[in-house]
PAVEX-785371 format. One line per field, with one value per residue (C-alpha): residue number from 0; residue in one letter; z, y, x. Coordinates in nm, 4 decimals, decimal comma. Layout:
BEGIN
pos <- [NUM  ...] $
code <- [A  ...] $
w <- [Z  ...] $
v <- [Y  ...] $
u <- [X  ...] $
//
This chain:
BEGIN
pos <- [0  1  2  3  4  5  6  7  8  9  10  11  12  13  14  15  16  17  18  19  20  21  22  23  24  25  26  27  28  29  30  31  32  33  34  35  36  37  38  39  40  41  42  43  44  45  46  47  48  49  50  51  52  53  54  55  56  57  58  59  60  61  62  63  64  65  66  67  68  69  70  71  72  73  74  75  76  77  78  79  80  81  82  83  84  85  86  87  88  89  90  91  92  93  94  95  96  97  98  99  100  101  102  103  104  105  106  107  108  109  110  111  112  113  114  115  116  117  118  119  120  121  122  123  124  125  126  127  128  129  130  131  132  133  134  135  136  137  138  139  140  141  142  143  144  145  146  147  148  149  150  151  152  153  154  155  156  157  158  159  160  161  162  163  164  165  166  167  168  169  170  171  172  173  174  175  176  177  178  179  180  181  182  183  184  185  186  187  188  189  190  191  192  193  194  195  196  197  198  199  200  201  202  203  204  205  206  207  208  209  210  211  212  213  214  215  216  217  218  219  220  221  222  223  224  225  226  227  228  229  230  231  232  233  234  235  236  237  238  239  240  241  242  243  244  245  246  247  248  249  250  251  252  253  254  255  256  257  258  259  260  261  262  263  264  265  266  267  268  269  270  271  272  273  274  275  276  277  278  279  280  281  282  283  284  285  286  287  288  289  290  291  292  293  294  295  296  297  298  299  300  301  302  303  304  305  306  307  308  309  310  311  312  313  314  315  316  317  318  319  320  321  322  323  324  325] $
code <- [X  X  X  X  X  X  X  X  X  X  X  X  X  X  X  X  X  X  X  X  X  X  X  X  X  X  X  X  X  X  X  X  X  X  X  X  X  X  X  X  X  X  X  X  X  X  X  X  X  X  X  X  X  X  X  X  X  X  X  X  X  X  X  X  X  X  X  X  X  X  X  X  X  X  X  X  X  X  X  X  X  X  X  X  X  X  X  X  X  X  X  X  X  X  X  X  X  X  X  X  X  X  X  X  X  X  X  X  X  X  X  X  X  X  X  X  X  X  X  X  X  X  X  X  X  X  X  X  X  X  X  X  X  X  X  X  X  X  X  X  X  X  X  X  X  X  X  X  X  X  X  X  X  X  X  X  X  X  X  X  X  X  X  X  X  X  X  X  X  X  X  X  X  X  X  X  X  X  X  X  X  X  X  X  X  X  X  X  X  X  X  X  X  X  X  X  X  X  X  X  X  X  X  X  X  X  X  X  X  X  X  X  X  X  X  X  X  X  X  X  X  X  X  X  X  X  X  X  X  X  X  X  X  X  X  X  X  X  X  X  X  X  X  X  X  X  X  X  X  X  X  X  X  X  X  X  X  X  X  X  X  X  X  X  X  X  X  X  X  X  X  X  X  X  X  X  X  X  X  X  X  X  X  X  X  X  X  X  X  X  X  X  X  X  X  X  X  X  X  X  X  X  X  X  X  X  X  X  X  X  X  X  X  X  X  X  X  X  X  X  X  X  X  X  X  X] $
w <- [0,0000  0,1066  -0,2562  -0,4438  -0,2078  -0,3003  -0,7119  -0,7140  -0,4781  -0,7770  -1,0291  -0,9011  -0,9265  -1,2380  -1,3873  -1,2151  -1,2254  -1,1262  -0,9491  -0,5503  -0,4229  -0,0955  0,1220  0,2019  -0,2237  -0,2467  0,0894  -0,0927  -0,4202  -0,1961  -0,0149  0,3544  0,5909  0,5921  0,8581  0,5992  0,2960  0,5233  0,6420  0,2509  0,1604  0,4747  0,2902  -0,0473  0,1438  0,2764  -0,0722  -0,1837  -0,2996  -0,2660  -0,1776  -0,1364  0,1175  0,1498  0,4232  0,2344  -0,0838  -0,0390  -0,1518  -0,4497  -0,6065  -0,6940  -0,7457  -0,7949  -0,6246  -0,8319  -0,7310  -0,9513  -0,6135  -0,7946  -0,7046  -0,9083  -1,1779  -1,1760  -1,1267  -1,4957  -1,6830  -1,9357  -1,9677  -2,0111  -1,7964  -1,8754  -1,5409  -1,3590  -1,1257  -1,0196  -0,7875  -0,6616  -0,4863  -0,3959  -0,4709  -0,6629  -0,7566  -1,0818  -1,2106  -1,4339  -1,1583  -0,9624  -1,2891  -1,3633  -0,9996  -1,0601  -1,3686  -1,2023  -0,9638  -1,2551  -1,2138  -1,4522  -1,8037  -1,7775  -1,4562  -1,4122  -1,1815  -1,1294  -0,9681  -0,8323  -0,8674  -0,9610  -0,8329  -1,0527  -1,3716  -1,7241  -2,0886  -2,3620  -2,3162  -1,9465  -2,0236  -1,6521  -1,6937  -1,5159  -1,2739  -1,0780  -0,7894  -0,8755  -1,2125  -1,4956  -1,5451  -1,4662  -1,5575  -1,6732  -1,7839  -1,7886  -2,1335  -2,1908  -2,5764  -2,7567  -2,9871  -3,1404  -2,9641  -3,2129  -3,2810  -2,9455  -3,0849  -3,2537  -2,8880  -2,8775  -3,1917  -3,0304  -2,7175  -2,8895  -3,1212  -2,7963  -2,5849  -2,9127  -2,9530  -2,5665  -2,5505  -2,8805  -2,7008  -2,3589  -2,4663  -2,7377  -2,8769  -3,1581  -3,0701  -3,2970  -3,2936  -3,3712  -3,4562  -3,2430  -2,9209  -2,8563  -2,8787  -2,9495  -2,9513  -3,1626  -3,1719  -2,7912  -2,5929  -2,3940  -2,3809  -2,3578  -2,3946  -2,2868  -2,3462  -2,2067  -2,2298  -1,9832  -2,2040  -2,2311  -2,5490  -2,7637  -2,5951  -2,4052  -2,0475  -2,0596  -2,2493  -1,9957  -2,1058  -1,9275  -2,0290  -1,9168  -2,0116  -1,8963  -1,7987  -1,5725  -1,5292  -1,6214  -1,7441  -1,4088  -1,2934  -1,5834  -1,4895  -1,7559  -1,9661  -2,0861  -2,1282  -2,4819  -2,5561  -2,3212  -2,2744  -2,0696  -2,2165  -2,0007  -2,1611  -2,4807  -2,3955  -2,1898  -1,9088  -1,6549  -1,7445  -1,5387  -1,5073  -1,4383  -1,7349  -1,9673  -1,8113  -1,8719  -2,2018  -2,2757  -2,1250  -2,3272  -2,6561  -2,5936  -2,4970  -2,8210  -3,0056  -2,8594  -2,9199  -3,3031  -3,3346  -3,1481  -3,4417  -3,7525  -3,7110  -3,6906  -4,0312  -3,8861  -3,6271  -3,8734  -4,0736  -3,7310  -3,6463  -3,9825  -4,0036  -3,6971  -3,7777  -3,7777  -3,9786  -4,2829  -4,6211  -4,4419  -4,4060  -4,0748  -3,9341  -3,7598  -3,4992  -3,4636  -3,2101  -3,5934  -3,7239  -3,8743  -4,1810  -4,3331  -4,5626  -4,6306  -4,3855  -4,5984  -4,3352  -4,1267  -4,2490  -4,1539  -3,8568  -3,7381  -3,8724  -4,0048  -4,3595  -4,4777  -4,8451  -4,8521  -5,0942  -5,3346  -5,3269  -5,0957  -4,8805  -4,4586  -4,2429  -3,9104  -3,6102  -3,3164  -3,3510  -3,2131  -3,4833  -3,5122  -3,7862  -4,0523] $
v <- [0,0000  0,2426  0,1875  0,2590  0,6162  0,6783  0,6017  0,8516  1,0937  1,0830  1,0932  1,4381  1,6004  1,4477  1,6061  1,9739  1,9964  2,3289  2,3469  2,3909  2,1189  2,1750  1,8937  1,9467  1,8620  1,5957  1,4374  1,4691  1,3061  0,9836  0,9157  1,0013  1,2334  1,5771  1,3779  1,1088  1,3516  1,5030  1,1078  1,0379  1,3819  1,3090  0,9530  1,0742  1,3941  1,0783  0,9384  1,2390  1,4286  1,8343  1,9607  2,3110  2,3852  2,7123  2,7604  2,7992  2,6775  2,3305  2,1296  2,1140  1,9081  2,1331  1,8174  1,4792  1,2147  1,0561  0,7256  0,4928  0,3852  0,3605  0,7228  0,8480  0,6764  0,7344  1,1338  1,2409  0,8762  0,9156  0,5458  0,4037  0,0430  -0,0165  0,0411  0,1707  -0,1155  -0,1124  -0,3873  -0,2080  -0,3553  -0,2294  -0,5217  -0,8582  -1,1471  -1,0893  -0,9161  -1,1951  -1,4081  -1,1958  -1,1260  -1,4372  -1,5138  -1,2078  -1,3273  -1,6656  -1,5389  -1,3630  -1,0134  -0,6942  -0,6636  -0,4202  -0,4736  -0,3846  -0,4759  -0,1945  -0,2793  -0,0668  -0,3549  -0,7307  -0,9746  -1,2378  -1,0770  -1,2772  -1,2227  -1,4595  -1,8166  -1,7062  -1,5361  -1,2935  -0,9279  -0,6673  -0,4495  -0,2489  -0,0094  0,3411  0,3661  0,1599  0,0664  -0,2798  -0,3884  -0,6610  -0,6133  -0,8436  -0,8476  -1,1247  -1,0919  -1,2908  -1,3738  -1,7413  -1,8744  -1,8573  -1,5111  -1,4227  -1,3156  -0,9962  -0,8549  -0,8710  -0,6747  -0,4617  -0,3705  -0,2920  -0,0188  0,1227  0,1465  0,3197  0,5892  0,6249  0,6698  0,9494  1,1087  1,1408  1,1743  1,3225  0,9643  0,7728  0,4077  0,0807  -0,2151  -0,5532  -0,8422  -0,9471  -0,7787  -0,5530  -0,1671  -0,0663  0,3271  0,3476  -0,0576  -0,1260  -0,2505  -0,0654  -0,2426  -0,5894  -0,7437  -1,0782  -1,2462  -1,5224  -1,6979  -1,8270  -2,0964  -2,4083  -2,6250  -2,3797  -2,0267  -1,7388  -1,7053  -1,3878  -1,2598  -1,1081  -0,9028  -0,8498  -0,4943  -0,4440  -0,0155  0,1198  0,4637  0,6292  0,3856  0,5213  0,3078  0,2357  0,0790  -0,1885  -0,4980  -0,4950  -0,7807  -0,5514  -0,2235  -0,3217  -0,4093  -0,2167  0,1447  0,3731  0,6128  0,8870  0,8085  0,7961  1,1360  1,3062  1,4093  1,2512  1,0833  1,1275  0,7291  0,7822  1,0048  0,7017  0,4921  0,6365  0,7419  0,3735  0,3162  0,5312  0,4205  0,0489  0,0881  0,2594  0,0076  -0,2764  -0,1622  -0,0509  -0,4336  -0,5453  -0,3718  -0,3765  -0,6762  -0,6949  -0,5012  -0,1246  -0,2625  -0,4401  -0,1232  0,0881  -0,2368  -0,2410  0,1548  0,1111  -0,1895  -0,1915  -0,4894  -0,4812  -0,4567  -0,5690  -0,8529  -1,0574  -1,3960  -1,5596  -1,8188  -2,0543  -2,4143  -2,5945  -2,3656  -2,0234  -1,8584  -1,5743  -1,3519  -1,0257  -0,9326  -0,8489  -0,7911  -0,9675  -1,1615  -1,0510  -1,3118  -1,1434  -1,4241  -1,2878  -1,3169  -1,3563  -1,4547  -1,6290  -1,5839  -1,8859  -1,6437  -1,8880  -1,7090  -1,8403  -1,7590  -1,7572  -1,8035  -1,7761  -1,6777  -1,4426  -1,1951  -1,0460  -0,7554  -0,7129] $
u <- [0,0000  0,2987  0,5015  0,1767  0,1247  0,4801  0,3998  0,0771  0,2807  0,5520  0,3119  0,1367  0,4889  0,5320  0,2513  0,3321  0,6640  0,8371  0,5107  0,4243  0,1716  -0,0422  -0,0369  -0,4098  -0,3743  -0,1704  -0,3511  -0,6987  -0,5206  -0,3781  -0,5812  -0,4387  -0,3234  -0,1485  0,0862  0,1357  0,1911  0,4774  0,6073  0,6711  0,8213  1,0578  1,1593  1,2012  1,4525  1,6250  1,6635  1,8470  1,5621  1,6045  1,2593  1,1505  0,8515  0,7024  0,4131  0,0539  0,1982  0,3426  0,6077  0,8155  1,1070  1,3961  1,6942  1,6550  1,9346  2,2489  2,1103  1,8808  1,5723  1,2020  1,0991  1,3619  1,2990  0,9168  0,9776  0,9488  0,8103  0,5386  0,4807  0,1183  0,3206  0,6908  0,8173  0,4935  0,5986  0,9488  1,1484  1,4640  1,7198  2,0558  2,2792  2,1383  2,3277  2,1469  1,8021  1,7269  1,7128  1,4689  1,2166  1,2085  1,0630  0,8185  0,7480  0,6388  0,4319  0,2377  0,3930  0,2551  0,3475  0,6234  0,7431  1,1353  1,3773  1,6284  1,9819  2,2849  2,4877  2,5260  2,7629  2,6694  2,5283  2,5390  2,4867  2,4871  2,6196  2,6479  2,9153  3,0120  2,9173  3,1034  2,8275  2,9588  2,7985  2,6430  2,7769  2,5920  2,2169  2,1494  1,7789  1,5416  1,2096  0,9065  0,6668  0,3948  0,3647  0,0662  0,3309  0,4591  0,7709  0,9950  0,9504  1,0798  1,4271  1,2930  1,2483  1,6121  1,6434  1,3255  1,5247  1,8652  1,6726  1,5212  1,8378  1,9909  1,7572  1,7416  2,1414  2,0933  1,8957  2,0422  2,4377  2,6116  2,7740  2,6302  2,6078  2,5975  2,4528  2,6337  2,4128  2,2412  2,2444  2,5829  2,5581  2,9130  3,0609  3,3977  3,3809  3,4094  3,1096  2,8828  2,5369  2,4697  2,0932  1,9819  1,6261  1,4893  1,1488  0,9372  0,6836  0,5006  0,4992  0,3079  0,2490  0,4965  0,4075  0,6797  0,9640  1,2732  1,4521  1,7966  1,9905  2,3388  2,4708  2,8082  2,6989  2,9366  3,2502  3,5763  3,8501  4,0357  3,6907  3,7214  3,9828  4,2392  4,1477  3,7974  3,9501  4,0723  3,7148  3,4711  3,3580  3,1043  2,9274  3,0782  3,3801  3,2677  3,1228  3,3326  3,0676  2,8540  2,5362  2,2357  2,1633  1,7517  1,7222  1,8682  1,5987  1,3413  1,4222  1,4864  1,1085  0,9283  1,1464  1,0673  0,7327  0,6750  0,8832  0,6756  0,3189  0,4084  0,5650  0,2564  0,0543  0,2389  0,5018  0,8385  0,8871  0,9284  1,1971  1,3911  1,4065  1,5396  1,7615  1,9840  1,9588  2,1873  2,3822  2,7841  2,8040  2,5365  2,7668  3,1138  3,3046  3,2243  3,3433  3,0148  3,1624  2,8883  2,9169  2,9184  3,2116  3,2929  3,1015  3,3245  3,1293  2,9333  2,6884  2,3707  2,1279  1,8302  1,5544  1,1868  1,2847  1,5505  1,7956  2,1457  2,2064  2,5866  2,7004  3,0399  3,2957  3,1575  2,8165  2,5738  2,3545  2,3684  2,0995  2,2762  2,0682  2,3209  2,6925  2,9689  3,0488  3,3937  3,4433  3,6951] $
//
């Protein structure tokens, strides 16, 4: 009952911002007392709010904290549900882990869990992924799309798009993607995306969707066998990178991204996904568990399957591989 006081306390400022707020107002709105009102604004000071309170005109949020907790994140989102619910913890072994126990226990479409840091987190073929505390985004988000099994991939494709334009539109870099589900910035690393499905024999139950973004690490914080290959977008940027405003950019981007796919099909995101593409038209190596394909990258089928033409001109659709670039 508390966390959803504190969601349409958030929302009010949301939707008067730069605004003061009575707390006879924001009582009435809740649902409780003055006293209460006063009890939350006290926890979200604690957070690291900055809140201005004038007598007869109410309260008012001047500064938002550094950290990534749930308010912050819901102070400014425009989302219809991508991360209306919000499971924040401070350290996780991983967030996969914990969605896909949400996801179990039949938790919202949309729901996110947020971490500062993970001990144990993974991306493809459980490979270890560096997350460190208070300086990257570490996430996983829970969809239930009436959608066949075997297009789950494309949600992969979906969520690499999103965290793209989200990244445009927060920094000053230009990232790309490399098939299927690595943002680079100058050809190191910065994102990594990881989907998994939750399903019986013919139907999803829910699609999670684990994403990984160096945000504000600097190259000391990387150990020295990623610093070759890894990057932050601070870096990549030169300035800090308020981590809240990259998620909820990368809410409202995949939300939209999801409910055109949900409409028109996967079309309109395979357009966005090769628009960004490092690889379509060079010369990759696709390292598969059956052996290597070298050839020209020529794009993605309306799957989301990777096309390459070798040397003797025959066409592979590649459906899982590490690609290295020429």
């Amino acid at each position: 009952m508390q966390s959803q006081l504190r969601k349409q306390l958030i929302d009010a400022f949301t939707n008067n911002k730069d605004e003061f707020l009575s707390g006879q107002y924001l009582a009435d709105l809740i649902g409780c007392s003055r006293t209460a009102v006063w009890k939350h604004m006290e926890e979200l000071r604690k957070e690291g709010f900055e809140l201005e309170a004038i007598r007869k005109k109410g309260y008012r949020i001047v500064k938002t904290p550094e950290n990534i907790t749930a308010d912050e994140i819901r102070f400014g989102l425009k989302t219809k549900f991508l991360g209306q619910s919000i499971h924040y913890e401070e350290s996780v072994e991983s967030t996969q882990k914990i969605a896909h126990r949400l996801a179990y226990d039949q938790a919202a479409e949309g729901t996110v869990v947020v971490a500062e840091e993970q001990v144990a987190g993974r991306g493809r073929m459980d490979r270890v992924w560096h997350s460190p505390k208070y300086t990257g985004v570490w996430m996983s988000i829970i969809l239930r799309p009436n959608i066949p099994i075997p297009k789950a991939p494309q949600l992969t494709l979906l969520a690499a798009v999103a965290v793209v334009q989200a990244i445009e539109e927060v920094t000053t870099v230009t990232p790309q993607i490399k098939w299927p589900n690595d943002i680079l910035i100058n050809g190191k690393k910065v994102t990594g995306i990881l989907t998994e499905l939750q399903a019986e024999a013919d139907r999803i139950n829910s699609v999670i969707i684990g994403i990984g973004i160096n945000v504000n690490q600097q190259m000391e914080d990387y150990p020295e066998e990623l610093r070759t290959i890894a990057t932050s977008l601070s870096i990549e940027s030169g300035k800090r990178i308020n981590r809240a405003d990259l998620i909820r950019s990368a809410f409202n981007r995949l939300e939209h991204l999801y409910e055109l796919y949900l409409e028109k099909g996967f079309l309109p995101i395979k357009l966005l996904w090769e628009s960004y593409a490092i690889s379509i038209g060079k010369m990759i190596t696709a390292r598969t568990l059956s052996g290597s394909i070298r050839g020209r990258a020529l794009g993605i089928t309306e799957d989301g399957v990777l096309k390459i033409e070798d040397t003797e001109g025959i066409v592979h659709q590649v459906y899982s591989a590490d690609i290295e670039l020429e």
